[in-house]
C-alpha positions as CSV (number, residue, x, y, z in Angstrom):
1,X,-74.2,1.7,-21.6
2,X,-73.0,1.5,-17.9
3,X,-73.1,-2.3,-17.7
4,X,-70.2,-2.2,-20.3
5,X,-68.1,0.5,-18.9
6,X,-68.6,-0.9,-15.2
7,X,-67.5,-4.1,-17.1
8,X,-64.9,-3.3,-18.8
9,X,-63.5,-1.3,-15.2
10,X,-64.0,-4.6,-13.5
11,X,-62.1,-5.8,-15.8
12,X,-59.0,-3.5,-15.8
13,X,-59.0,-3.3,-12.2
14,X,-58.4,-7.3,-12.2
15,X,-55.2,-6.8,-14.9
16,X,-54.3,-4.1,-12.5
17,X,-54.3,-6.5,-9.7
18,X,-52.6,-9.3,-11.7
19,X,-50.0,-6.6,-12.6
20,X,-48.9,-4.8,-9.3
21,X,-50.2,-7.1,-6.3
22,X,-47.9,-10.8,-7.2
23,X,-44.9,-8.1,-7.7
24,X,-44.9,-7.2,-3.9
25,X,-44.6,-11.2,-2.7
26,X,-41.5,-11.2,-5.0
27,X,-37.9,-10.7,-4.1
28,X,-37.0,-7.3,-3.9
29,X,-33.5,-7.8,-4.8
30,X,-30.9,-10.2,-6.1
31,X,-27.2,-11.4,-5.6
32,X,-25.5,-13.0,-8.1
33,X,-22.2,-15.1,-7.6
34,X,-19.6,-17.0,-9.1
35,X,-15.9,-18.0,-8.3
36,X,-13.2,-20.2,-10.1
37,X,-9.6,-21.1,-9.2
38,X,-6.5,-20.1,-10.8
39,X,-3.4,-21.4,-10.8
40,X,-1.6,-18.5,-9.4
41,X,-1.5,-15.6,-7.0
42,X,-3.0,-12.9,-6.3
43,X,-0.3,-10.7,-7.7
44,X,-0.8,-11.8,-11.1
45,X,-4.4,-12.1,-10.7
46,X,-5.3,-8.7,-9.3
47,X,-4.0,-6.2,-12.2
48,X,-6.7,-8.1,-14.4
49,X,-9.6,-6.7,-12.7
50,X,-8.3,-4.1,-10.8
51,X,-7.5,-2.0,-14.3
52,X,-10.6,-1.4,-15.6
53,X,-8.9,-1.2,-19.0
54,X,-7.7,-4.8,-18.5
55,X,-11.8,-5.9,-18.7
56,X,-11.4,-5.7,-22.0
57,X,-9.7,-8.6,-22.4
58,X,-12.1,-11.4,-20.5
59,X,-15.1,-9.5,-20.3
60,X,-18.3,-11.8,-20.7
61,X,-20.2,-9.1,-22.8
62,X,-16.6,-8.1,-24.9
63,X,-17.4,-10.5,-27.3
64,X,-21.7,-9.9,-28.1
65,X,-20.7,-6.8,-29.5
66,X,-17.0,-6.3,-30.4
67,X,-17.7,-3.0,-31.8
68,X,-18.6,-1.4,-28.7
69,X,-17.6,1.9,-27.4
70,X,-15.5,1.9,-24.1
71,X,-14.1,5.5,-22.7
72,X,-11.7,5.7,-19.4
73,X,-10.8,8.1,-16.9
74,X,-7.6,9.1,-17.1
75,X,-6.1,7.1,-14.2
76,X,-8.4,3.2,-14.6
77,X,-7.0,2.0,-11.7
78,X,-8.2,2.7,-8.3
79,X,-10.8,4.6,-6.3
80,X,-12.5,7.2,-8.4
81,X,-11.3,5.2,-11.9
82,X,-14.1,4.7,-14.6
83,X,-15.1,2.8,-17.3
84,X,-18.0,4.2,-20.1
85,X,-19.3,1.9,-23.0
86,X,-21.7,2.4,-25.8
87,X,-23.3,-0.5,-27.7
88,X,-25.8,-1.0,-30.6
89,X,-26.2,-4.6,-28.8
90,X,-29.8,-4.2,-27.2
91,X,-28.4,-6.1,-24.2
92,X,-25.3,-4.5,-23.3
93,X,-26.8,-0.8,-24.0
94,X,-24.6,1.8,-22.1
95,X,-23.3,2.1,-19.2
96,X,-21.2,3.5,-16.4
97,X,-19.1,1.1,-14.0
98,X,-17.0,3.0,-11.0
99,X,-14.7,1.6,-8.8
100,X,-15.5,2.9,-5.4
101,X,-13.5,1.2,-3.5
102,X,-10.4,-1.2,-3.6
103,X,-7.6,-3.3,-1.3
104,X,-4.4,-3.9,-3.7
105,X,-3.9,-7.8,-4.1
106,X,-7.6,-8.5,-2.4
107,X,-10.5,-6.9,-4.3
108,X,-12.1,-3.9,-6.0
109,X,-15.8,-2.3,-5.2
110,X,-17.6,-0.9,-8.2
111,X,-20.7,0.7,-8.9
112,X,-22.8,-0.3,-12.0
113,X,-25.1,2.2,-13.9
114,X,-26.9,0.9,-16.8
115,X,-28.4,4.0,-18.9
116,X,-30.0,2.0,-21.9
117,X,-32.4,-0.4,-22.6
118,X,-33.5,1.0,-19.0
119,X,-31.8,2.8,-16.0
120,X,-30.5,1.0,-13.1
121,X,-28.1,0.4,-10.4
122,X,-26.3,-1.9,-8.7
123,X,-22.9,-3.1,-7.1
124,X,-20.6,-5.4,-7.9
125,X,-17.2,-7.0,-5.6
126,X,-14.4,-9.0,-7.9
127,X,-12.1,-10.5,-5.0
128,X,-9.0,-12.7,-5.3
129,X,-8.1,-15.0,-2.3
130,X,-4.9,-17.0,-1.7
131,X,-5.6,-20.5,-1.3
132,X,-1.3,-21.4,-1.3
133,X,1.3,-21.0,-2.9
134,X,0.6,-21.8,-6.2
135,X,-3.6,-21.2,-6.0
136,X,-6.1,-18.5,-5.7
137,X,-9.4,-18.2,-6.0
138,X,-11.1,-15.4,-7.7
139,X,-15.1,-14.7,-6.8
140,X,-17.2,-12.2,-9.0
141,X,-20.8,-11.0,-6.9
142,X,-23.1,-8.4,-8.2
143,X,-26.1,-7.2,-5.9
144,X,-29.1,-5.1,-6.7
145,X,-32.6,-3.8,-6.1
146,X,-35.9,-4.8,-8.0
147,X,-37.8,-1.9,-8.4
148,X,-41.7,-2.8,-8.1
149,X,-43.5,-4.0,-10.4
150,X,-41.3,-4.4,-13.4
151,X,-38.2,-5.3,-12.3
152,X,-39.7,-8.0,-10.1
153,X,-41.5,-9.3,-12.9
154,X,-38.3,-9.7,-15.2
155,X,-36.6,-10.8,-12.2
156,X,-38.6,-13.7,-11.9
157,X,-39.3,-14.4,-15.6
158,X,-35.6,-14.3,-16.4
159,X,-34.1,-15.9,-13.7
160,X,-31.4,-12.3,-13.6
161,X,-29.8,-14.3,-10.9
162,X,-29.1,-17.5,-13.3
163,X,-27.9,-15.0,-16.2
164,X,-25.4,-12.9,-14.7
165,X,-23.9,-16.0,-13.0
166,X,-23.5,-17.9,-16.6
167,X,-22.0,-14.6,-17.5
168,X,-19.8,-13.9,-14.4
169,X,-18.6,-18.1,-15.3
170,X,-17.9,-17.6,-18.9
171,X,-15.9,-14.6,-18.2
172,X,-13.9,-16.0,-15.2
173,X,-12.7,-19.1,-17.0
174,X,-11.2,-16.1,-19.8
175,X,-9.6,-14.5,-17.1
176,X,-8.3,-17.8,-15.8
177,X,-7.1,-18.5,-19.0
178,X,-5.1,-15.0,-19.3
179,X,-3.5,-15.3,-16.5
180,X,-2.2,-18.8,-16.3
181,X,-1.3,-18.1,-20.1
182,X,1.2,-15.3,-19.6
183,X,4.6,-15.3,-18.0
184,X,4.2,-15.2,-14.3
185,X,5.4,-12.6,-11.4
186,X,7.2,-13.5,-8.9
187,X,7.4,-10.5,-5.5
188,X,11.1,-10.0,-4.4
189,X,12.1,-11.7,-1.3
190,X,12.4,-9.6,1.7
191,X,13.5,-9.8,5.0
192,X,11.8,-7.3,7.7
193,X,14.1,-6.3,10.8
194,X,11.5,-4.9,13.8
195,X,13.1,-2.4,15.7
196,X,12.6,0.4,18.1
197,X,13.1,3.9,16.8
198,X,13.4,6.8,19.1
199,X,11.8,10.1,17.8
200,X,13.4,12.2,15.2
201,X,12.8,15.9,14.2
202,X,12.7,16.7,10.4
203,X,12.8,20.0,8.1
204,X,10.5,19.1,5.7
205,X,8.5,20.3,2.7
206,X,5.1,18.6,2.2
207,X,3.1,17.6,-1.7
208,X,0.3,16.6,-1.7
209,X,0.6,15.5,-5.1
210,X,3.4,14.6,-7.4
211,X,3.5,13.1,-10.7
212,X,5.9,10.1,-10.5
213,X,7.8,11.2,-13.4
214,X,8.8,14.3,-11.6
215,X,9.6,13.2,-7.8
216,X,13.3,12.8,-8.5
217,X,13.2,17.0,-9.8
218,X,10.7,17.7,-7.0
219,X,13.0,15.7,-3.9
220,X,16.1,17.8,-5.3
221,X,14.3,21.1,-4.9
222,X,13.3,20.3,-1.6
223,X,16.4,19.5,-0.2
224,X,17.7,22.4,-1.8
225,X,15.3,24.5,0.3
226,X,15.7,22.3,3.3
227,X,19.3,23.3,3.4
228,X,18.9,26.8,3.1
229,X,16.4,27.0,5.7
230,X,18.7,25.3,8.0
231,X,21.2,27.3,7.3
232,X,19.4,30.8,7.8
233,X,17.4,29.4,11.2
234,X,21.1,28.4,12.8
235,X,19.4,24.7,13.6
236,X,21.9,21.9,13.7
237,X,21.6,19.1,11.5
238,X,21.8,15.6,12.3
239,X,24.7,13.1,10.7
240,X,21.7,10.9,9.3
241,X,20.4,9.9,5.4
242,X,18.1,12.3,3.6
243,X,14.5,10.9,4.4
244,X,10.8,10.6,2.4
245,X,7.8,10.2,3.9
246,X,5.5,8.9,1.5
247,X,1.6,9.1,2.5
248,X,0.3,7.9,-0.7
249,X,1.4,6.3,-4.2
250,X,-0.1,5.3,-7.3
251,X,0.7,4.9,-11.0
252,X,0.5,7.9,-11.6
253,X,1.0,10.4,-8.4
254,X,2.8,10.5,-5.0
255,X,1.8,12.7,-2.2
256,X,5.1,12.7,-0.4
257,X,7.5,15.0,2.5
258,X,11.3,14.9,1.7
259,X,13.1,16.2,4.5
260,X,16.5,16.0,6.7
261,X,16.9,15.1,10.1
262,X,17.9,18.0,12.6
263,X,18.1,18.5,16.5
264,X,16.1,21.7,16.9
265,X,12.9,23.0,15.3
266,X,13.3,26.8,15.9
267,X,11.6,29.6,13.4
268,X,10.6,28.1,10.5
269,X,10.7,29.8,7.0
270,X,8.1,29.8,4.8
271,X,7.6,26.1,2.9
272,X,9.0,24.3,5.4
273,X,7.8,22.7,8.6
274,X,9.5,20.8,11.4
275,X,7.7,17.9,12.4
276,X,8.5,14.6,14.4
277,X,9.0,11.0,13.3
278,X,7.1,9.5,16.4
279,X,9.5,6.9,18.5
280,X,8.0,3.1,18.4
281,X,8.5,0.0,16.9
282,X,9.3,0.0,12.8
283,X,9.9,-2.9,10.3
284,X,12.7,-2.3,8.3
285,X,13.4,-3.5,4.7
286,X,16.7,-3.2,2.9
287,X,16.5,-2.4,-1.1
288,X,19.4,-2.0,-3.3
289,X,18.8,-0.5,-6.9
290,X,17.3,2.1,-8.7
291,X,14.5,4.2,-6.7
292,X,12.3,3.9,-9.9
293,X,11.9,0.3,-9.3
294,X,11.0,0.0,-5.7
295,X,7.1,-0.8,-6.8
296,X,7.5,-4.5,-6.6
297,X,9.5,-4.3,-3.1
298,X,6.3,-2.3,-2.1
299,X,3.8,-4.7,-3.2
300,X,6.1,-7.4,-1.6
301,X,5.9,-5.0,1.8
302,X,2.6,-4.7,1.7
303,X,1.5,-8.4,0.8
304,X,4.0,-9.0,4.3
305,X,1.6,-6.7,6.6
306,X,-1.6,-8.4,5.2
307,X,-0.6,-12.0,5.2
308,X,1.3,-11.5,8.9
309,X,-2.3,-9.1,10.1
310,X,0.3,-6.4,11.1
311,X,-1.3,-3.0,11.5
312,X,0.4,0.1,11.0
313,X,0.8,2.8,13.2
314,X,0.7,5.9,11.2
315,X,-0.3,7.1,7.6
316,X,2.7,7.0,5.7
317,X,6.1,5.0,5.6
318,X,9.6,6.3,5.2
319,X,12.6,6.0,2.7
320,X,16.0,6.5,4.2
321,X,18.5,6.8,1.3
322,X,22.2,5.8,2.5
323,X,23.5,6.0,-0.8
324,X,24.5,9.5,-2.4
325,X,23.7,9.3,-6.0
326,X,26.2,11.9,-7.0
327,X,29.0,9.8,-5.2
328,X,27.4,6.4,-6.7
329,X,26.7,6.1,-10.4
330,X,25.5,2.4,-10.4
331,X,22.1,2.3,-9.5
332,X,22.4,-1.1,-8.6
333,X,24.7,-0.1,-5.3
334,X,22.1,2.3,-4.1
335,X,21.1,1.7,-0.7
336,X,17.8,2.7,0.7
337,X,16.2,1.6,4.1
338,X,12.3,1.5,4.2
339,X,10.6,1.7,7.4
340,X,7.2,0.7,8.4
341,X,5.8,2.5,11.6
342,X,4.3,-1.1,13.0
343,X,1.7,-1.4,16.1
């Protein structure tokens, strides 16, 4: 009876071998890659991936199982953003993607987490690239680990590498198609004046967070209590525009600091601080119209900085609005300097 079992051990120990030792000679990870080129720019490109909700509409895996189950965060665009799906589809399973990190107009980080068949992780870069005018070129990667042994074994039996990239192409060329297909967006033109600034004191009243649809009530109560503190603290104000700094923007919240330009700091009341607008060298961009339609001349601003490699010198820019609304009713006379605080 020992012969057999000593056998039979031989034997399993041999399978075991087979099993576990090729595994650790195999690649221990995987990138997969893919890029195409469409006829546009990265400001129509971008919004495609950038929105997870947009995915929807060129996603590779969309169409294997159009009765799949997709849940959002509140906000998908951005850092933090999330998209959830469910499918009966054995291959798609469910899931998790995050975008951890992004650069508007350039490229989005995301995080993968695959919860059925089988758990894993991995992370993914969609980037779009200018090429000229007219051109850009979008690339899809996705990088992960092979856990040992099984992973490695379905890595190399299913060439993972050669499958996501056929997937990655077929859902590039939608996307090409998408954007090429719709009506095309074209960034205002503007004209950036560089000038030195000297320093400026402000009363001010800092939020951290605004929702957009409320900034015009919340800059009005502000200023309300700007002026009052000024009066009771005796400081003289300064002849000069109402300002905003604005630290942070996206489609759905600002953190922002309305405040008005005085000479002195002295005690402050409660709510408001007196802070400076450092002295150095600015860009400064002229936009006429409605302040709920500044977005594009922002993007235009921004796409400016990038393509020029300007760096900015402090956290936030600043709106200076020459215009009084309750003197001017037509939005389109409104007059409003932004300034960029520029190395």
């Amino acid at each position: 009876m020992k012969k057999p079992v000593k056998i039979t051990l031989i034997i399993l120990g041999i399978l075991l071998a087979i099993l576990l030792v090729p595994p650790v000679f195999m690649p221990s990870s995987y990138t997969a890659s893919s890029s195409i080129v469409v006829e546009s720019t990265p400001y129509n490109v971008y919004p495609y991936f950038a929105d997870l909700k947009n995915w929807e509409k060129w996603s590779p895996w969309r169409e294997k199982d159009t009765s799949t189950r997709y849940i959002y965060s509140e906000n998908s665009y951005g850092a933090g953003s999330t998209m959830e799906w469910d499918s009966k589809n054995d291959e798609l399973g469910s899931g998790k993607i995050t975008t951890v990190q992004f650069k508007k107009f350039h490229h989005i980080n995301y995080q993968l987490d695959f919860i059925k068949p089988f758990e894993s992780k991995s992370g993914g870069t969609i980037s779009v690239e200018k090429m000229n005018d007219k051109q850009s070129k979008v690339t899809w990667t996705n990088t992960g680990k092979l856990s040992w042994p099984i992973s490695r074994w379905m890595g190399a039996l299913a060439d993972i590498e050669a499958m996501l990239e056929k997937d990655f192409n077929h859902g590039l060329e939608k996307m090409k198609t998408l954007v090429e297909s719709n009506p095309q967006r074209v960034l205002p033109s503007i004209k950036p004046v560089e000038m030195e600034l000297p320093e400026q004191l402000i009363f001010s009243v800092m939020h951290e967070t605004v929702l957009n649809t409320e900034i015009s009530a919340k800059m009005g109560e502000s200023y309300g209590a700007i002026i009052a503190a000024i009066a009771k603290t005796g400081v003289k104000p300064v002849e000069a525009p109402p300002v905003c700094l604005i630290y942070a923007h996206n489609n759905k919240t600002t953190k922002m600091r309305p405040g008005l330009v005085v000479e002195g700091c002295g005690v402050m009341p409660n709510g408001i601080e007196c802070i400076p607008i450092r002295k150095g060298k600015v860009l400064q961009i002229t936009y006429m119209g409605d302040y709920n339609k500044m977005q594009s001349t922002y993007d235009a601003i921004n796409m400016y900085i990038e393509e020029n490699k300007i760096s900015k010198r402090e956290n936030y820019t600043w709106e200076s609005y020459v215009t009084d609304p309750g003197m001017e009713t037509d939005t389109a006379k409104w007059l409003t300097y932004i300034y960029v605080p520029v190395k």
